[in-house]
C-alpha positions in Angstrom: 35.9 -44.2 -10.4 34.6 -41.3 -12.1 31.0 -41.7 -10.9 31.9 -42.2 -7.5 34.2 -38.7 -7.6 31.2 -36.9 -9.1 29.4 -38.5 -6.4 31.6 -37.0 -4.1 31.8 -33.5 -5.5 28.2 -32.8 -6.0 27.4 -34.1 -2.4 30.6 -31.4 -1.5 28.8 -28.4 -3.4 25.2 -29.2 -1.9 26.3 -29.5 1.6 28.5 -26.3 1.1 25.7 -24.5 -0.3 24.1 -24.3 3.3 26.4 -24.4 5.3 25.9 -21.1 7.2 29.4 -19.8 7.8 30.9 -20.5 4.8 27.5 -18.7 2.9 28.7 -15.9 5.2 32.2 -15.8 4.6 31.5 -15.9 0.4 28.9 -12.8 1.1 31.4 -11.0 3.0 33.9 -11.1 0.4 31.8 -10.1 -2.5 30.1 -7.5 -0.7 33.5 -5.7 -0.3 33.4 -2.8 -2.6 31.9 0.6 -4.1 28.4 -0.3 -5.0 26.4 3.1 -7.2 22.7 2.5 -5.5 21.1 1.5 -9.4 17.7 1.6 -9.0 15.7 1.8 -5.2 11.8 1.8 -4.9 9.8 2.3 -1.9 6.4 0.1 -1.8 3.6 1.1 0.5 0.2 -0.2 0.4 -1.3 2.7 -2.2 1.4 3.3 -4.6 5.0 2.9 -5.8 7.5 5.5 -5.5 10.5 5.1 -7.6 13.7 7.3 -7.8 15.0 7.1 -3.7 18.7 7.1 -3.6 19.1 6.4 -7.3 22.4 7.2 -8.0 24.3 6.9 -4.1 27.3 5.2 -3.0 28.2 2.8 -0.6 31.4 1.9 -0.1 31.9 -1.5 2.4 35.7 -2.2 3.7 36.9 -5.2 4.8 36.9 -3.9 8.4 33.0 -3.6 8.7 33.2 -0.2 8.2 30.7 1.4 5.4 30.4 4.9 4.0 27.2 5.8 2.2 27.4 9.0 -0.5 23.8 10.8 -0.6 23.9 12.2 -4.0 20.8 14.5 -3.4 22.5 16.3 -0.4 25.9 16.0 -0.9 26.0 14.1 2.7 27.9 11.4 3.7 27.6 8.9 6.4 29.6 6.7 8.3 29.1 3.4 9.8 29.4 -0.4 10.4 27.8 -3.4 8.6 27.4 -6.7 9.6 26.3 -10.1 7.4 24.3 -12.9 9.3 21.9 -16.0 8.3 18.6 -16.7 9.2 15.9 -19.3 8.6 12.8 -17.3 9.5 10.4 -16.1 6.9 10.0 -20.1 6.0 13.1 -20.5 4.5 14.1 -23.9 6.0 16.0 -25.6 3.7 18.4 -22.7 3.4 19.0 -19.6 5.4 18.6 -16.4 3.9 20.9 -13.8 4.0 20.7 -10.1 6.2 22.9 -7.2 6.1 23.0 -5.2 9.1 23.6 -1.4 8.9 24.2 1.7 11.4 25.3 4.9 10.2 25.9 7.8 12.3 24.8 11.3 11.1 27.6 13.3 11.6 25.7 16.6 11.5 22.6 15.8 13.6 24.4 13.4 16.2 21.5 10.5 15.6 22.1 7.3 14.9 20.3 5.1 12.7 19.9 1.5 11.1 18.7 -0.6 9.0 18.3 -4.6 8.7 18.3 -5.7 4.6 16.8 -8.8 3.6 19.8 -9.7 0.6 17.7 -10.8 -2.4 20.7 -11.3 -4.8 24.6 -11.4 -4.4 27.0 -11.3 -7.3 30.6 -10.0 -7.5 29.0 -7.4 -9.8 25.3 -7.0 -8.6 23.2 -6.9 -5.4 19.8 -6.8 -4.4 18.2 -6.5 -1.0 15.3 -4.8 0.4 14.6 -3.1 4.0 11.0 -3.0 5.9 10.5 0.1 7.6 7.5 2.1 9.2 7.1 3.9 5.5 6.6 0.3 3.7 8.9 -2.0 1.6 12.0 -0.7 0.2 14.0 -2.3 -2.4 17.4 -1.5 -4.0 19.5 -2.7 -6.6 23.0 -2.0 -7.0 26.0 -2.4 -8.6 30.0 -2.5 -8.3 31.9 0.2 -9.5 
């Protein structure tokens, strides 16, 4: 009996491991949250920059709204975030995750966004990094 309800929970765990929505749901709820931007690097093809946003918040509600606290410039802007899976980049087995971002700039009227590869999720630490025209960038955070 008790192999069989091993059996039965390991089989549970893997098959709830990739199960997209429920991988989406368990990022939602951890991303909810202050998060102090740690440590954020931009790679281009020459050199690494260090130092970007160090020390910035973002604050995610449970509504999809997000706030994000420029340190540098005292600014702050508002927007929405979104979670979703995807298997692209190889990753067939499992999907990865990707937090969508748009923030409005309140004082020039623009809007921009962002699509984050999530490299790491914890209740305590994330990780995710963003392609743009200017090369790789990568930030760490953590939950106030």
């Amino acid at each position: 009996m008790n192999k069989l309800s091993l059996f039965l929970i390991l089989g549970s765990v893997l098959f709830l491991s990739c199960d997209e929505e429920y991988m989406v749901t368990q990022d939602e709820r951890r991303i909810g949250g202050t998060w102090k931007l740690e440590r954020a690097f931009l790679r281009t093809n020459s050199s690494n920059f260090p130092g970007f946003y160090e020390g910035d918040r973002m604050v995610f509600h449970d509504d999809h709204t997000v706030f994000l606290q420029n340190s540098t410039e005292g600014a702050t802007f508002e927007g929405n975030w979104s979670i979703y899976m995807s298997d692209q980049d190889g990753h067939e087995d499992c999907p990865v995750s990707f937090l969508d971002f748009e923030f409005q700039d309140q004082n020039k009227y623009q809007t921009f966004s962002y699509t984050a590869e999530i490299t790491f999720l914890s209740h305590r630490k994330m990780k995710f990094k963003v392609m743009t025209d200017d090369g790789e960038y990568k930030f760490k955070l953590l939950k106030q």
